[in-house]
BAFI-3210 file (N, C-alpha, C; in Angstrom, 3 decimals, decimal comma, padded with zeros to 6 digits):
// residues 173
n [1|2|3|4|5|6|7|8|9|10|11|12|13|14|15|16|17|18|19|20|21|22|23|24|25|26|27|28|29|30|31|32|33|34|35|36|37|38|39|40|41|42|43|44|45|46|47|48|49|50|51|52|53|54|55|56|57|58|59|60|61|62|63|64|65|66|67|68|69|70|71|72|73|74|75|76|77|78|79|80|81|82|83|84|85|86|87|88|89|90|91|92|93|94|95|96|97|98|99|100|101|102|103|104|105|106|107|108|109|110|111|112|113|114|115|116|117|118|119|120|121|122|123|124|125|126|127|128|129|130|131|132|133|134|135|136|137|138|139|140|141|142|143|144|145|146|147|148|149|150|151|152|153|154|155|156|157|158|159|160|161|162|163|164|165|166|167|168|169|170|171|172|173]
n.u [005,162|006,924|005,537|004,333|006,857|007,390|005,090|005,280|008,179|006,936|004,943|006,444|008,020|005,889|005,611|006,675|010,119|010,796|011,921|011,665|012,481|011,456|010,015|010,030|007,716|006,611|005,168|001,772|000,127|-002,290|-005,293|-007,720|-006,618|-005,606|-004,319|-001,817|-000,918|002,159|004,755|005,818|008,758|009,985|012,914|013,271|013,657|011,397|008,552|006,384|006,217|006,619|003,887|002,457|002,983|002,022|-000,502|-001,831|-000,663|-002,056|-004,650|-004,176|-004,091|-006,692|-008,112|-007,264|-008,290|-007,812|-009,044|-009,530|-007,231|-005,702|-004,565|-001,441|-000,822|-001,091|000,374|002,742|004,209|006,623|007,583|009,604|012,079|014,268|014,784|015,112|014,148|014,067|014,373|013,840|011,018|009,908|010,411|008,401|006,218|006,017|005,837|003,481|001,586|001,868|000,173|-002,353|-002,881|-002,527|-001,878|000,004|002,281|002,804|005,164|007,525|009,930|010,645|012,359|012,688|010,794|009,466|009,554|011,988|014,429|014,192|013,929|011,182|010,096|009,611|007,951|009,326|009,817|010,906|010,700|009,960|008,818|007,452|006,511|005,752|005,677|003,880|003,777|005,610|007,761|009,432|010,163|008,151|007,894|009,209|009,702|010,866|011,317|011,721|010,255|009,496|007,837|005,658|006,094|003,920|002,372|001,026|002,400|001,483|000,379|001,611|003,399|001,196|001,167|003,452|003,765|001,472|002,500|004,336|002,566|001,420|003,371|003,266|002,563|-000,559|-003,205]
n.v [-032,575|-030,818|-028,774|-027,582|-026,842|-024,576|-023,549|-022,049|-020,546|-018,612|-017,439|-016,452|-014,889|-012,996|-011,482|-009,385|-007,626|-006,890|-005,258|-004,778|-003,583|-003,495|-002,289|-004,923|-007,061|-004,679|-002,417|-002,681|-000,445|002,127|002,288|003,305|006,035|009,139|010,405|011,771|013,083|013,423|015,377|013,562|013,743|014,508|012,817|012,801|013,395|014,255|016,072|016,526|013,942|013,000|014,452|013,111|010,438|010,864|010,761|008,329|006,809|007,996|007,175|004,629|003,856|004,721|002,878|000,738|001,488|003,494|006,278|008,530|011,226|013,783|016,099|017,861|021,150|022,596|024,929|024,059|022,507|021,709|020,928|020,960|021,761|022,612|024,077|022,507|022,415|020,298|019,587|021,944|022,392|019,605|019,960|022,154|020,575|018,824|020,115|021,149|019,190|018,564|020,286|019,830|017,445|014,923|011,393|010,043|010,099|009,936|010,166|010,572|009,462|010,081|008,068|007,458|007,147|007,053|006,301|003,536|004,335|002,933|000,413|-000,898|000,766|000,791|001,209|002,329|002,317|003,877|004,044|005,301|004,808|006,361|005,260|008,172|007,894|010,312|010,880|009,631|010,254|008,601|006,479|004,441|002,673|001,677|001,556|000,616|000,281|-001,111|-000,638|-002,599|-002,337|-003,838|-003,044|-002,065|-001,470|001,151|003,533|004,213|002,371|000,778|001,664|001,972|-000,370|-001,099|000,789|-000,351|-003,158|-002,002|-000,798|-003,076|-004,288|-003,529|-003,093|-002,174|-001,787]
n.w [-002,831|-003,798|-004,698|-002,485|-001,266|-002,960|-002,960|-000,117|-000,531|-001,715|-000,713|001,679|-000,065|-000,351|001,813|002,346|002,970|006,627|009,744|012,610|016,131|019,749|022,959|025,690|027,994|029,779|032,516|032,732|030,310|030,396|028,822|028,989|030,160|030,309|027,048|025,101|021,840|020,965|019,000|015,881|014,666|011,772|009,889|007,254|004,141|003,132|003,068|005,543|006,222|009,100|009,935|008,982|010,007|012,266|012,278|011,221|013,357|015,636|014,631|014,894|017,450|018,438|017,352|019,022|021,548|022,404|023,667|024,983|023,463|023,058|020,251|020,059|019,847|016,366|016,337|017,513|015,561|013,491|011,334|008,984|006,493|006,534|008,814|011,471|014,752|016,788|019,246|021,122|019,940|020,827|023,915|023,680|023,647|025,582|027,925|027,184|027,242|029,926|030,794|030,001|031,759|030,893|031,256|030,227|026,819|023,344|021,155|018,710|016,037|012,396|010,107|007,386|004,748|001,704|-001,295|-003,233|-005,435|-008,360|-010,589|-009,574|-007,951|-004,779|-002,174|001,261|004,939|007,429|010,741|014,212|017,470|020,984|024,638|026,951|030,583|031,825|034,458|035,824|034,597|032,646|029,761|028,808|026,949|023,887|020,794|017,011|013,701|010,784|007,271|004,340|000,855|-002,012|-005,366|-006,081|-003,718|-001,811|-000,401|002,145|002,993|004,020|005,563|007,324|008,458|009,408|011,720|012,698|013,740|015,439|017,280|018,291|020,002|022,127|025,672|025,834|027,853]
ca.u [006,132|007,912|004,169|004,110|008,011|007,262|003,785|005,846|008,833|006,106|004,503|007,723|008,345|004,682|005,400|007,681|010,958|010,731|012,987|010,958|012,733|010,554|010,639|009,423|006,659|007,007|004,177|000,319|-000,134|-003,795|-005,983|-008,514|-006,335|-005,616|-002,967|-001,715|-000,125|003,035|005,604|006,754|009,808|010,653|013,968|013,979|013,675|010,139|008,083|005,120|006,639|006,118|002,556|001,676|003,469|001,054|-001,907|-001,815|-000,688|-003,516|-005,893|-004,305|-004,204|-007,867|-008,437|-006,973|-009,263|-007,249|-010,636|-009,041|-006,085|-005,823|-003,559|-000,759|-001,345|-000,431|001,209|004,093|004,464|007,917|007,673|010,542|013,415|014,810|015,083|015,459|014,223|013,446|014,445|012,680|009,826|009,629|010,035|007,276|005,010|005,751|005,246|001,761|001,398|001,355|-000,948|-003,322|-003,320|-002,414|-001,058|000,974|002,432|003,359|005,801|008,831|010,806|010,506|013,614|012,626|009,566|009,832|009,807|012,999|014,877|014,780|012,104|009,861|009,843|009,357|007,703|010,102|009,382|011,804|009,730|010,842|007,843|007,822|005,213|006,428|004,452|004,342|003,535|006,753|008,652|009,739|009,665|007,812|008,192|009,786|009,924|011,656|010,914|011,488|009,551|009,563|006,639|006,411|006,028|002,234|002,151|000,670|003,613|000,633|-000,013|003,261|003,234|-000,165|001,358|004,608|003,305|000,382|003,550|004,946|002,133|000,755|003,768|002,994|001,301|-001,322|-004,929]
ca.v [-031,979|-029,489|-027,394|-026,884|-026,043|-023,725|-022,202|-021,604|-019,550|-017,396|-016,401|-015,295|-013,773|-011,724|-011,036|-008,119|-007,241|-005,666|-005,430|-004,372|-003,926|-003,171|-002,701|-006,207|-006,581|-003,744|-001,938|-002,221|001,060|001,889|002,915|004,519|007,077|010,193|010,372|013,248|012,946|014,866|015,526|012,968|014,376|014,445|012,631|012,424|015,059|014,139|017,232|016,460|013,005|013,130|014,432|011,457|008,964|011,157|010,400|007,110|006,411|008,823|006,833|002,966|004,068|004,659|001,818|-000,298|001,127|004,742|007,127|009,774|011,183|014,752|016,310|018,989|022,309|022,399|025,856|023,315|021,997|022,681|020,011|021,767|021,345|024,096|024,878|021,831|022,535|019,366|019,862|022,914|021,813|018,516|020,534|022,810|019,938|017,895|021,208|021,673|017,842|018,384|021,465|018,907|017,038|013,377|010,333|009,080|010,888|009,085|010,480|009,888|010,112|009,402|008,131|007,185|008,075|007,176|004,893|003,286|004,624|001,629|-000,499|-001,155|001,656|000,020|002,335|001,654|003,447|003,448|005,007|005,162|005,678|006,321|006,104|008,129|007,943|011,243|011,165|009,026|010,836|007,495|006,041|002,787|001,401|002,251|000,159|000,786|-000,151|-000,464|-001,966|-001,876|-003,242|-004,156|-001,808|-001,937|-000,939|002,278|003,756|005,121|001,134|000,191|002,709|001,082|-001,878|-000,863|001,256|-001,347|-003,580|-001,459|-000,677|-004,117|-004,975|-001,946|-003,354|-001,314|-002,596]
ca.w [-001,936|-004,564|-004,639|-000,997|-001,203|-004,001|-002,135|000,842|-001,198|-002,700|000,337|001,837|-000,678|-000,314|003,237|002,805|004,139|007,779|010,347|014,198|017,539|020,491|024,181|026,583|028,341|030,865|032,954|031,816|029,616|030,640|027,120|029,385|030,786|029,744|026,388|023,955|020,871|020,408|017,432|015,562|013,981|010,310|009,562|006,293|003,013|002,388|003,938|006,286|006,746|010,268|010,320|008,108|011,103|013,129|011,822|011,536|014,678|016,364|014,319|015,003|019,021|018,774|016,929|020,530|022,930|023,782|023,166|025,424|022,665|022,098|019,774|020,531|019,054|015,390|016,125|017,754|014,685|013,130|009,759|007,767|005,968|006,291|010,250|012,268|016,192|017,734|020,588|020,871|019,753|021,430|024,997|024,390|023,465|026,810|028,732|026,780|027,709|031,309|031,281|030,344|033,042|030,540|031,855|028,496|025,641|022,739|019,777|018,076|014,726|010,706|009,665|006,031|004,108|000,518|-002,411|-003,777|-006,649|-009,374|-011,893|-009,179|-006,911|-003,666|-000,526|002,254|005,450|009,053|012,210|016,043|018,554|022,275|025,316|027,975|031,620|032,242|036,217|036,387|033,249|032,211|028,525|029,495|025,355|022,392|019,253|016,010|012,643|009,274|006,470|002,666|000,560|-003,018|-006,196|-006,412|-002,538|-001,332|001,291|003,564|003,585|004,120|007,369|008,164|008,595|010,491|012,524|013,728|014,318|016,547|018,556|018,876|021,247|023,327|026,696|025,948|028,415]
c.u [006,762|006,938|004,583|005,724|007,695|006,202|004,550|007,167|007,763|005,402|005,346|008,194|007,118|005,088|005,973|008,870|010,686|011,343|012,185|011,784|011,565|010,220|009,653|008,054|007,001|006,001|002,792|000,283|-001,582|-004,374|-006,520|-008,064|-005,816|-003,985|-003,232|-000,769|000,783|003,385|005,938|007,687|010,105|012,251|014,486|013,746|012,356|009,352|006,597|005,255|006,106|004,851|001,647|001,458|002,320|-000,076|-002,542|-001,693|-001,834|-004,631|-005,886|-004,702|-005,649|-008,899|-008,235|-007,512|-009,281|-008,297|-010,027|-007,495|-006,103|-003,703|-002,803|-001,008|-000,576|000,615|002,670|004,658|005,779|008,184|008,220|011,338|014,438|015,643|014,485|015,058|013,331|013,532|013,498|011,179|009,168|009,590|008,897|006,019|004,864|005,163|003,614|001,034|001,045|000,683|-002,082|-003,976|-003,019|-001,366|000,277|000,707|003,063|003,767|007,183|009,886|010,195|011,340|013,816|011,017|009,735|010,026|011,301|013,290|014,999|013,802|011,070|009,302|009,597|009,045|008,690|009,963|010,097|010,820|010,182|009,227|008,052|006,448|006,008|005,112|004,514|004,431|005,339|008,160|010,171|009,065|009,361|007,566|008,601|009,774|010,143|011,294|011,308|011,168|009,797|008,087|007,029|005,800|004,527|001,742|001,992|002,091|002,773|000,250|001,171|003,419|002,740|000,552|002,279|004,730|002,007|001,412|004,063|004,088|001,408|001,676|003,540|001,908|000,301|-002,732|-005,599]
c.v [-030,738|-028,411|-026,999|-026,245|-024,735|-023,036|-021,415|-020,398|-018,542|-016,765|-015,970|-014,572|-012,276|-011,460|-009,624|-008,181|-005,889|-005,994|-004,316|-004,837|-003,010|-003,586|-004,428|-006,055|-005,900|-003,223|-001,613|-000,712|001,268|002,636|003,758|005,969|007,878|010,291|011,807|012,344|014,005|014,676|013,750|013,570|013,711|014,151|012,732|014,130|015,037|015,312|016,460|014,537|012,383|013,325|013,204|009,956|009,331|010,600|008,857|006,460|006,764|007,620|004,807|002,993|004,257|003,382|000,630|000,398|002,805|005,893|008,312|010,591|012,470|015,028|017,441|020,281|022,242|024,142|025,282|022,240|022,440|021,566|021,353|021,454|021,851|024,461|024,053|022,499|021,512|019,731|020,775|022,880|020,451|019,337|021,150|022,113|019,230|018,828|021,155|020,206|017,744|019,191|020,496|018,158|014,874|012,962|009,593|010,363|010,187|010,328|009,948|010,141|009,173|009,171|007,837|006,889|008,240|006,029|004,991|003,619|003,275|001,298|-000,133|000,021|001,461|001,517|001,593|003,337|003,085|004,656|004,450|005,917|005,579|006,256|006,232|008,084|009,009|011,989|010,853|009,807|009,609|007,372|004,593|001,858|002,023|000,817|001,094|000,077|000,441|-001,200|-001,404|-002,832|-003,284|-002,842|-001,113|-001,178|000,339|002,556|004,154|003,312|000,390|000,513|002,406|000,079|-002,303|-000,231|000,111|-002,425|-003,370|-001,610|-002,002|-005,076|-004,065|-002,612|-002,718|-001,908|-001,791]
c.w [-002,579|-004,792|-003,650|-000,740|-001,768|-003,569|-001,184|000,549|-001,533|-001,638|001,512|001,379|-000,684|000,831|003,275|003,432|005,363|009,056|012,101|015,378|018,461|022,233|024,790|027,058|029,902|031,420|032,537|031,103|029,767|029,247|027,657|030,218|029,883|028,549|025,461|023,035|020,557|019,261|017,331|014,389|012,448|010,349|008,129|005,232|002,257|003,349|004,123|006,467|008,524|010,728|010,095|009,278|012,009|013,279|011,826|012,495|015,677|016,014|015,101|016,596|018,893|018,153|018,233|021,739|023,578|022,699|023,884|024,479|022,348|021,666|020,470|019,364|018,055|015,668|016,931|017,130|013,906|011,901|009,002|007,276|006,187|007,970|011,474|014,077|016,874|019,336|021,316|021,405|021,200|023,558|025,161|024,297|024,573|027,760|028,536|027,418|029,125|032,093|031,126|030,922|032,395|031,101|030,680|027,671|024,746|021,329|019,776|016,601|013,103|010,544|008,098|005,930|002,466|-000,506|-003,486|-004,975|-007,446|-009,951|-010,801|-008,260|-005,486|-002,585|000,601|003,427|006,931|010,027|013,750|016,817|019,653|023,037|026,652|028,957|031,902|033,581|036,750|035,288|032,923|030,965|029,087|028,204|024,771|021,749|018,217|015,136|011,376|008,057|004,924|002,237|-001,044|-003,979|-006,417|-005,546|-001,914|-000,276|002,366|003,872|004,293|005,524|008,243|008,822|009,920|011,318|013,734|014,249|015,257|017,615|019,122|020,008|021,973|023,947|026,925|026,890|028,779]
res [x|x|x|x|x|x|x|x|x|x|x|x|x|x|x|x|x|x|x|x|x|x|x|x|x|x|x|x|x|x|x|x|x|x|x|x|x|x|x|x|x|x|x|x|x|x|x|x|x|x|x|x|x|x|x|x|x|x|x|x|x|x|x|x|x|x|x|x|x|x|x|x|x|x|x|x|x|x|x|x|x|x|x|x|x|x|x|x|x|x|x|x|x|x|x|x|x|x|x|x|x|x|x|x|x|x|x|x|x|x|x|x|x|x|x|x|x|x|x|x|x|x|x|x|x|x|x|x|x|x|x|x|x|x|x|x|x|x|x|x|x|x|x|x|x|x|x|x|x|x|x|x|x|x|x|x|x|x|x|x|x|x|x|x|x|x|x|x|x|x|x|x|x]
***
C-alpha cells in the first residue's frame, strides 16, 4: 500500500504544473473549411515569442484534420519590443482574412515565454488563443493557458503541450 501511495506522489509530481481555461462545447468548428492564421501577439520581453506560439499552433491545427490554413503575410508582422501596434496590426490581418474568402481565423496572445530564474530553470509558458467565425464575426472558443515543465524540459515542448491542450477542447470536426 505505501509503494502505490508513493508511485502515485511521483507521478504527480511528473505531470507538471498547468493551469487551462477554455470555452464549452459551442458550435461544430468545421476542419475542412477554409482557416487563416493570424498574429499571435508577443506579451512578454522574449522577441519572436509569438511567432514561436504561431508555429506550433499552424502545425498542431494541421495535425487535427484543418489542411486548408494559410498564413497572414509576414509583412503584418509587428514582433517588437520596441513599438507595440496590436491593434493595428491585428485589424489589418482580419481585413487580409476576409480578402481570402476564410471561414475561421485563429490567433491570440503570448503572455509568458521563458524559463524561471533559479537552480532548475523551469520553461514556463502562458498563451491565450481564439477561433473567430468570420461569416458571423463571432469568437466561437477561446482557451487560456499556462504551463511550466521541469528543468530538463525543452520550453518549445512545454508549448507543445499547452498549446495541444488548448486546442484539443476546441470543437474542432
Amino acid at each position: 500500500m505505501r509503494i502505490l501511495f508513493i508511485m502515485l506522489l511521483a507521478a504527480l509530481a511528473l505531470a507538471g504544473c498547468s493551469t487551462t481555461d477554455s470555452g464549452g462545447a459551442g458550435p461544430a468548428i468545421e476542419r475542412n473549411a477554409k482557416w487563416v492564421m493570424l498574429p499571435v501577439m508577443n506579451h512578454t520581453d522574449v522577441p519572436q515569442a509569438g511567432l514561436r506560439a504561431e508555429a506550433i499552433t499552424e502545425a498542431l491545427l494541421r495535425s487535427y484534420g484543418v489542411s486548408d490554413l494559410n498564413r497572414y503575410p509576414a509583412s503584418l508582422n509587428q514582433d517588437t519590443l520596441f513599438e507595440p501596434a496590436e491593434r493595428k496590426v491585428l485589424a489589418e490581418a482580419d481585413k487580409w482574412a476576409r480578402s481570402q474568402g476564410a471561414r475561421y481565423a485563429i490567433y491570440g496572445a503570448v503572455d509568458e515565454w521563458r524559463y524561471k530564474v533559479g537552480i532548475d530553470g523551469e520553461p514556463a509558458v502562458g498563451v491565450a488563443l481564439h477561433i473567430m467565425d468570420l461569416q458571423t464575426n463571432n469568437v466561437v472558443w477561446s482557451g487560456v493557458g499556462g504551463k511550466s515543465g521541469w528543468s530538463r524540459e525543452a520550453l518549445s515542448a512545454v508549448a507543445q503541450k499547452l498549446i495541444r491542450q488548448l486546442l484539443a477542447s476546441a470543437p474542432i470536426q
